[in-house]
C-alpha positions in Angstrom: 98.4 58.0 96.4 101.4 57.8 94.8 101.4 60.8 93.4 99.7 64.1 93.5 96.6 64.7 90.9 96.9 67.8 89.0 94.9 70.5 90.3 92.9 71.2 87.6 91.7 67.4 88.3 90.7 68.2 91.6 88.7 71.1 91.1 87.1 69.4 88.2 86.3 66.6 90.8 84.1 69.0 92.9 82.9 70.7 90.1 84.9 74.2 89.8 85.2 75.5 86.2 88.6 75.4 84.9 87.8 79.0 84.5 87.8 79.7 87.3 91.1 79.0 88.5 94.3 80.7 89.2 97.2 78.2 88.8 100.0 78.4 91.4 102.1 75.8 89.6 100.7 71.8 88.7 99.7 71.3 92.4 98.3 74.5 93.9 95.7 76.9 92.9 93.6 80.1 94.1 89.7 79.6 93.1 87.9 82.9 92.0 85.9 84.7 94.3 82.8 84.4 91.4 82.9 80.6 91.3 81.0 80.6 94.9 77.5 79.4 94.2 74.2 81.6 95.3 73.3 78.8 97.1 75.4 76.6 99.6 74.1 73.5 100.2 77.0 71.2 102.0 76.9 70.7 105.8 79.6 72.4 107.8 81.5 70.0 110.2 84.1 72.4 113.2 86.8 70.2 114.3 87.9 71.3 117.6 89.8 69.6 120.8 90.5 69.2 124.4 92.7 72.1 126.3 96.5 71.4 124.3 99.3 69.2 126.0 103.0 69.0 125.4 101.8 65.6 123.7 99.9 67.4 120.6 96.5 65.8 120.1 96.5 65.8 116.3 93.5 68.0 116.0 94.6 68.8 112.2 95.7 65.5 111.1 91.8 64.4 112.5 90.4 67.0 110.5 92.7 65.5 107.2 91.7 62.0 108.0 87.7 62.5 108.7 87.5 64.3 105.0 89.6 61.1 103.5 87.0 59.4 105.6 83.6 60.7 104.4 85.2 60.1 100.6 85.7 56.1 101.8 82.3 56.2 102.3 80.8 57.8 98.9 80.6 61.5 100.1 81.7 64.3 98.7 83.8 65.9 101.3 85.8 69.2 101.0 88.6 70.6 103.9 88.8 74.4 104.6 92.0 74.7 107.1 94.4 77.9 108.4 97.2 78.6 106.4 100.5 77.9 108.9 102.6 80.4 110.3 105.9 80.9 109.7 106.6 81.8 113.6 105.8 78.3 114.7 107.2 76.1 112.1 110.5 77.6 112.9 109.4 77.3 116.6 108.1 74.5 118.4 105.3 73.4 116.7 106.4 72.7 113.2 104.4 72.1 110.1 100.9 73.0 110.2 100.0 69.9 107.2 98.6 67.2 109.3 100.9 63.8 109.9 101.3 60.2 109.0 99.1 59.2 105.9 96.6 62.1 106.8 98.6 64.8 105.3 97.9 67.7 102.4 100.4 68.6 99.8 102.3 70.0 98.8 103.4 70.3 102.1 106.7 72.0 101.8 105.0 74.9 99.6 101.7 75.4 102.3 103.7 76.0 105.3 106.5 78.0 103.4 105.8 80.8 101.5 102.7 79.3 100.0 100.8 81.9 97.7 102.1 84.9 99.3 99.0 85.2 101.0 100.6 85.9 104.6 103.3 88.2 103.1 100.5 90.4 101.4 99.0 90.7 104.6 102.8 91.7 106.3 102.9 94.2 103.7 99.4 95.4 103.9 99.8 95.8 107.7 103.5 97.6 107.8 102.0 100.0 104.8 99.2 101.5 107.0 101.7 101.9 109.8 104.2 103.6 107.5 100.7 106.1 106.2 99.6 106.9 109.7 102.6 108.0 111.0 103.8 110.1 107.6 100.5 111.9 108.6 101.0 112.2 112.0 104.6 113.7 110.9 103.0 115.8 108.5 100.3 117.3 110.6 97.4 115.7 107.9 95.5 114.0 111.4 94.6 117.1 113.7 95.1 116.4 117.1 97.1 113.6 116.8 100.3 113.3 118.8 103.0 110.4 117.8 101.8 108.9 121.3 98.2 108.8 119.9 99.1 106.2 117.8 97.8 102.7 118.4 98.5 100.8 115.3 101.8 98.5 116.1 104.3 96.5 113.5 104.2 92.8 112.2 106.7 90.4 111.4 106.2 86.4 111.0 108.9 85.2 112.3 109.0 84.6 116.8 110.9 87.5 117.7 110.9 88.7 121.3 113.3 92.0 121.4 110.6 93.4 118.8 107.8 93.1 121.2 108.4 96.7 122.8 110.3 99.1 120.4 111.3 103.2 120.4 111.0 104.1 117.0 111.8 107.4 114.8 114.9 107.9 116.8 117.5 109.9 115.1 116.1 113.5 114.7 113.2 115.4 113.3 113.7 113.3 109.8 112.6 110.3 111.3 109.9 111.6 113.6 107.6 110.6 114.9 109.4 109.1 118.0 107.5 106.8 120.0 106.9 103.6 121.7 105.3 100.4 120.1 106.0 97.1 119.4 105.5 94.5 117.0 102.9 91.9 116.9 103.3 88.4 115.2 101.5 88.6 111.5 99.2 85.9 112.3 97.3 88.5 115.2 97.4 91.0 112.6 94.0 92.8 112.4 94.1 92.7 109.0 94.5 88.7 108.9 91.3 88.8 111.1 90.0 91.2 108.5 90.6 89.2 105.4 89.3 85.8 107.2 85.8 87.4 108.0 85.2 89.1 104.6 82.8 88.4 102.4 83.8 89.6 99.6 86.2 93.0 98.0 83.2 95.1 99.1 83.5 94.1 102.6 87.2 93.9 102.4 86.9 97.1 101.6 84.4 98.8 103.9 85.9 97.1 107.0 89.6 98.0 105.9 88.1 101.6 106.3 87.1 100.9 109.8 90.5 99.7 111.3 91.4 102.0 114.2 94.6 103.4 113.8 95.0 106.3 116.5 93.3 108.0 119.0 92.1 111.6 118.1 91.0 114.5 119.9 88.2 113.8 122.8 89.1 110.5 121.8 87.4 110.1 118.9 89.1 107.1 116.6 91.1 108.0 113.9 90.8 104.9 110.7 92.5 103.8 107.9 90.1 105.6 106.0 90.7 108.6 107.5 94.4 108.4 106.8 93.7 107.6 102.9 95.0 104.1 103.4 92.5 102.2 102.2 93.2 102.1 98.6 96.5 101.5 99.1 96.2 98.3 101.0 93.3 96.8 98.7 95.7 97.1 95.7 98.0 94.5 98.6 95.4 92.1 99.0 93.3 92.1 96.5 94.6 88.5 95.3 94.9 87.3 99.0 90.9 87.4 99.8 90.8 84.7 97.1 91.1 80.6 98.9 93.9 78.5 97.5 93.2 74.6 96.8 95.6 72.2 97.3 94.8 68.5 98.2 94.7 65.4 100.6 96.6 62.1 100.1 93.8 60.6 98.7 92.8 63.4 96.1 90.2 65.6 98.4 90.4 69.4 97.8 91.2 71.4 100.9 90.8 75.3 100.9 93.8 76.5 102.6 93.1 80.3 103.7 94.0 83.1 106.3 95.7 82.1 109.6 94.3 84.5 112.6 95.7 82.5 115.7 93.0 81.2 118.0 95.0 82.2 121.2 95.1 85.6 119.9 92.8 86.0 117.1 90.0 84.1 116.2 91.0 81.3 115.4 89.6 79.9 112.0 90.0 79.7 108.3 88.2 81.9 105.7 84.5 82.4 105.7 85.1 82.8 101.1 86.7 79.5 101.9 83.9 77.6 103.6 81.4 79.4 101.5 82.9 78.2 98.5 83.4 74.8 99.9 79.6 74.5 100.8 78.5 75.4 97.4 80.8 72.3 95.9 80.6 69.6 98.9 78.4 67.7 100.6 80.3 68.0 103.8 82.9 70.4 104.7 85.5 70.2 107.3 87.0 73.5 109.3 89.1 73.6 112.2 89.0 76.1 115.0 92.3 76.7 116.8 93.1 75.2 119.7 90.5 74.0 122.5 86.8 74.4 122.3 87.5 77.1 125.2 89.5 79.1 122.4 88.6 78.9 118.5 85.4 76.7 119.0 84.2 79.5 120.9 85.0 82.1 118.4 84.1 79.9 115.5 80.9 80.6 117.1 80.4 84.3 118.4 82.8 85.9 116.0 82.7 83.8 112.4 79.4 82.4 112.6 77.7 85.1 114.2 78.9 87.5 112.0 78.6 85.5 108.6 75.6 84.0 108.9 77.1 80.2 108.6 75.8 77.8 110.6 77.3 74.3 111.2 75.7 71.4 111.5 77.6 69.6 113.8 81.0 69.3 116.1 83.8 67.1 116.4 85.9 67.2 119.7 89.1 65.5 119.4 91.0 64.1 122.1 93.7 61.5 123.2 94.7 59.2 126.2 98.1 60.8 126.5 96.5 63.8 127.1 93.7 62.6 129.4 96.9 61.5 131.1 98.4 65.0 131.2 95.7 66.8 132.8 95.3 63.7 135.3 98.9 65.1 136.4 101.0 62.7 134.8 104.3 64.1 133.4 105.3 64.3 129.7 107.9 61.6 130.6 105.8 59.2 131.3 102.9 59.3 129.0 103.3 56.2 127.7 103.2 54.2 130.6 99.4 52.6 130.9 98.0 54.6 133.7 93.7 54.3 133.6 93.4 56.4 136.9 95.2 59.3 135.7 93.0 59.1 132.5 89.8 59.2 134.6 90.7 62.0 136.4 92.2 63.6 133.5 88.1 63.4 131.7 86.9 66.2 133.2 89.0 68.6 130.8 87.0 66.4 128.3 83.9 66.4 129.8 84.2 70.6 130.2 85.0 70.9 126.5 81.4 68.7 126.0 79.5 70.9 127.7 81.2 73.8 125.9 79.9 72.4 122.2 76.6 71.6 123.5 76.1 74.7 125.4 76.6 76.6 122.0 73.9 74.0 120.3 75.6 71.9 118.4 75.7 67.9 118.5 79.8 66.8 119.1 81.4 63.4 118.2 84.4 63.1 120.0 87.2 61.6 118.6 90.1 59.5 120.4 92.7 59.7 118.2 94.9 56.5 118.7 98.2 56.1 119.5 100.5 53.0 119.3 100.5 53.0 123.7 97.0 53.4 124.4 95.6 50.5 125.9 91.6 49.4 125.5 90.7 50.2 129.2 92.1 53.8 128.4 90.0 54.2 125.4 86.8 52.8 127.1 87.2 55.5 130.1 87.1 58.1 127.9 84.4 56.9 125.3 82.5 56.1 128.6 83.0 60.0 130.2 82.2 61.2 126.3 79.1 60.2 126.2 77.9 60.6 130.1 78.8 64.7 129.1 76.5 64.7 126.5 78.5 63.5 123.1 76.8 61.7 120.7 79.5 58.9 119.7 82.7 58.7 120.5 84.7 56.7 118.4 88.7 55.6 117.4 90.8 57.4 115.0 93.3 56.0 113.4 93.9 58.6 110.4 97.6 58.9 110.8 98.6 55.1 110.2 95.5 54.3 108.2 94.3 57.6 106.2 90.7 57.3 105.2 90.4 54.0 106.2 91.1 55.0 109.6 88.3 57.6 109.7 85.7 55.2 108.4 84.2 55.4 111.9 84.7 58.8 112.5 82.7 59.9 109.6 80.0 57.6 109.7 79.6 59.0 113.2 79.5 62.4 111.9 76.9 61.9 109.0 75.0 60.6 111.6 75.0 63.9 114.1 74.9 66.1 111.2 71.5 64.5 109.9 68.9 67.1 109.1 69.2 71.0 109.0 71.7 73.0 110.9 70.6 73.3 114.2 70.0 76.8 115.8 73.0 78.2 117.5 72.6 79.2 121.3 74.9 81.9 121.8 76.5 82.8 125.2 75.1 86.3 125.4 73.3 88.9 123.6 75.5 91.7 121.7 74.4 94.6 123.0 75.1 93.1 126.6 78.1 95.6 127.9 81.3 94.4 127.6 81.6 93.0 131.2 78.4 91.3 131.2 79.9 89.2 127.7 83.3 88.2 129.7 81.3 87.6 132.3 79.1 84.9 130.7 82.7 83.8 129.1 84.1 83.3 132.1 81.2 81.0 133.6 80.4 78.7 131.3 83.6 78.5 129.0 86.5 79.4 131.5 85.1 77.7 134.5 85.8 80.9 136.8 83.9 82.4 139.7 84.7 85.9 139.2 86.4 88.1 136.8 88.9 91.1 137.5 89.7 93.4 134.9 93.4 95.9 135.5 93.0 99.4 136.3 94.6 100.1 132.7 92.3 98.0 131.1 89.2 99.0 132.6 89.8 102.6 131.9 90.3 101.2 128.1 87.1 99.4 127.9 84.8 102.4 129.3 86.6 104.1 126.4 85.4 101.7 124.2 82.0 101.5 125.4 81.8 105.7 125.1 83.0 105.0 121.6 80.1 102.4 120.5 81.9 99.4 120.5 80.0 97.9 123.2 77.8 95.4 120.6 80.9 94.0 119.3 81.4 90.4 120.1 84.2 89.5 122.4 87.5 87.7 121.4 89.6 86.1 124.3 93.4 86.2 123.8 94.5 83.8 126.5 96.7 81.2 127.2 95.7 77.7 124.9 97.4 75.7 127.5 94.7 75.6 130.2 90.7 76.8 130.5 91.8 79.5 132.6 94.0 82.4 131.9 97.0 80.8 133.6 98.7 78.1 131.7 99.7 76.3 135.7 95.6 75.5 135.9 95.5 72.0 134.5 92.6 69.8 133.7 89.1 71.9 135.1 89.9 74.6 137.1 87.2 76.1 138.9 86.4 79.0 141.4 89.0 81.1 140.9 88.9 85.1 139.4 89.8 85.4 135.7 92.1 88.1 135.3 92.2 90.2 132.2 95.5 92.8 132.0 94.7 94.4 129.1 91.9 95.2 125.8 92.2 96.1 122.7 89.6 96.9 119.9 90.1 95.6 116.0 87.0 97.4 114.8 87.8 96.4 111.5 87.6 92.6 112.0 84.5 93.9 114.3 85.4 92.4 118.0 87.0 93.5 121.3 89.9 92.2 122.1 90.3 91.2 125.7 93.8 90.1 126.7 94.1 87.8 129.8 96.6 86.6 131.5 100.1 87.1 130.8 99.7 86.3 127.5 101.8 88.1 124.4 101.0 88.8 120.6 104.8 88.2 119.9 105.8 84.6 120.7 109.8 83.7 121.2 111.6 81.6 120.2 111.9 78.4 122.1 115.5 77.0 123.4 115.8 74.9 120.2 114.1 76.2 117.6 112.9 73.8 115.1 115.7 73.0 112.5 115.0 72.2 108.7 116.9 72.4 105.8 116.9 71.4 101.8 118.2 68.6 100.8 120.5 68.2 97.5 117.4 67.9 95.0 116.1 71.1 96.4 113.3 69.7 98.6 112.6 71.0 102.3 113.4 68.5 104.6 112.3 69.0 108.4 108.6 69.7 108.4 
């Protein structure tokens, strides 16, 4: 497509009333909360992937190309995807808008800026900070010391000397003094909160619930109780609604929220995908990262929670990376090496098992690239389908679009035949808290045993005292292995899975179980990504 339909044409294409829409300029558009049917009849298609490599497996650019794919072959196909984070597309990952001919646009506007969507939820966060420590100042919370708060800063840009802070020094005036940090805005609670929503209500009610302090006997002290919640509805009242914007080839994709899946859940809107399903016959999502990461939450924490239930998985991979985890370095990739790949399956085959233990049928995907050779492909194809996949199939999406996806989507329609099935979830929510890692850490993470720091074991029984015991859990961990240390390649097994810290966002309704040595303020890497504007105006660098 030479050029980009209006977006009034593609909503009209899916059947959204012009009414309905809220024009961001010719090519970009919110789509009002009312235009989501009673009744959502689409099928709901998570695209997840293999544990990460240096490589990049192109999980997004799959998800682009199997939409343009399902509209080669006659179906009405919809994409709901994360909005990017600024942090990493001045970082090392770049733009967050897919690659080759399997792209959505306008490109330059969704990873910068976009709608405002992420800044609203900047704001939103920084606002209740600034209320809950004018009433700690103020004496309005009783009990509360300046220590008692909990609630830390955001910024979205990677900025390590914010990740511990003092603040209020400088006198009484700019009490209260204490120690905190900032977080990066994508593990915001509040841009957990605004994916899981269903609606202003909701928004509303679990705005109210965010835990802001701890009170006497600790008992928790809220947003609500601090008077904040008005405040930051009248914020983000325009950010619960999806923005459309558009494939190559003219598909609508809902671009909404951007909760990390290392640190946050993972996965788009649930307004998004509802709308979606009331338009489409199939919708495509994306959960962060591997299945041991967003897949999983996709699961426990969205779907759980929301009441959606997909119909079917697709698991993408590539050689290169079936190469990394068979210990082959990044320098050499390229080099045809089949007995690295087959050791290098048993990441995939892991990740198989993880789909199907949660109940869903997976298609794995080999996305292609230019070095693979056809014994490569085979071996994995061959180790998909031993685990338990029901196809396993080429994708080509980045040099062919669409066309390249034919495969891929015929595949899918096939696994996604008939109604949703039932979701078999990992363990029961009113399971304590160290049952749920637990059963985590078995199945998902591979590990024999789980440790939990004397700091954050003393926080969980806190937790547990407090009721928060039947919330689901959500893992912050490393992306770059199964376990919590990124140096475990490919399948590690038998080993303890250690977990420093936990936090509660009782708004977004999970605990929040930190493992490893992993952070919720990234840094800059030793070259951050570079990009600049060109003489006509345009971004150049993504």
């Amino acid at each position: 497509m030479d050029e980009l339909r209006p977006i009034a044409d593609v909503a009209r294409g899916i059947g959204v009333a012009p009414k309905h829409l809220i024009p961001y300029g010719a090519a970009k558009a919110k789509v009002a909360l009312d235009a989501i049917p009673p009744e959502q009849t689409g099928k709901l298609i998570v695209v997840t992937g293999v544990t990460p490599t240096p490589a990049g497996e192109g999980k997004t650019t799959t998800s682009i190309a199997l939409t343009q794919g399902l509209g080669k072959i006659g179906k009405k196909a919809a994409a709901t995807l994360r909005e990017p984070s600024l942090g990493p597309i001045f970082g090392i990952k770049g733009g967050g808008t897919g690659g080759g001919k399997s792209r959505i646009a306008p490109e330059d506007e969704i990873n910068i800026h976009f709608t405002g969507d992420a800044h609203a939820v900047g704001s939103a966060h920084n606002l209740l900070g600034a209320i809950t420590e004018n009433a700690a100042q103020r004496g309005l919370i009783p009990g509360v010391l300046p220590q008692d708060i909990t609630w830390r800063r955001v910024v979205d840009i990677e900025d390590r000397a914010l990740r511990s802070i003092v603040s209020g020094l400088g006198g009484a005036a700019n009490a209260p003094l204490r120690e905190s940090g900032f977080d990066i805005v994508t593990a915001s609670e509040i841009m957990a909160v605004l994916a899981l929503s269903s609606g202003l209500a909701d928004l509303r009610a679990r705005l109210g619930a965010i835990t802001v302090a701890s009170g006497a006997e600790g008992k928790r002290v809220t947003a609500g109780d601090v008077g904040a919640v008005g405040s930051l509805m009248a914020l983000l009242r325009h950010a619960l609604i999806p923005n459309l914007v558009q494939t190559l080839e003219g598909q609508p994709v809902f671009v909404h929220t951007g909760p990390f899946g290392n640190i946050a859940h993972g996965c788009s809107s649930v307004v998004a995908d509802r709308l979606a399903l009331g338009y489409a016959d199939y919708v495509v999502t994306e959960a962060g990262f591997g299945a041991d990461l967003g897949f999983e939450k996709f699961m426990h924490i969205k779907c759980r929670g929301s009441g959606l239930r997909p119909s079917a998985a697709v698991l993408v991979g590539t050689v290169r990376a079936m190469k990394h985890h068979g210990g082959v370095p990044a320098s050499s990739l390229n080099r045809p090496d089949p007995f690295s790949v087959r050791i290098g399956t048993a990441n995939l085959q892991h990740m198989v098992g993880i789909v199907r233990a949660l109940g869903l049928p997976v298609v794995v995907a080999v996305n292609q690239f230019p070095t693979d050779t056809p014994e490569e492909t085979v071996i994995m194809q061959d180790v998909a389908i031993e685990a338990g996949a029901s196809a396993a199939v080429v994708c080509s999406g980045f040099a062919n679009g669409g066309e390249g996806a034919v495969e891929l989507a015929e595949a899918v329609c096939r696994a996604a035949e008939g109604p949703p099935p039932k979701a078999t979830y990992l363990y029961p929510l009113d399971a304590p808290i160290r049952e749920k890692a637990r059963a985590l850490a078995s199945t998902v993470y591979g590990a024999a045993d789980v440790h939990w720091s004397p700091e954050a074991a003393r926080r969980l029984d806190r937790f547990e005292q407090q009721g928060l015991g039947v919330l689901p859990l959500c893992m912050a961990k490393t992306p770059l292995s199964i376990s919590h240390d990124p140096a475990l390649k490919n399948r590690p097994s038998g080993y303890t899975f250690e977990i420093s810290d936990v936090r509660a966002s009782t708004g977004a309704g999970f605990v929040y179980p930190v493992a490893g040595n992993i952070v919720t303020m990234p840094g800059l890497p030793k070259t951050p990504r570079a990009l600049d504007v060109n003489a006509a105006g345009e971004i150049v660098g993504l």
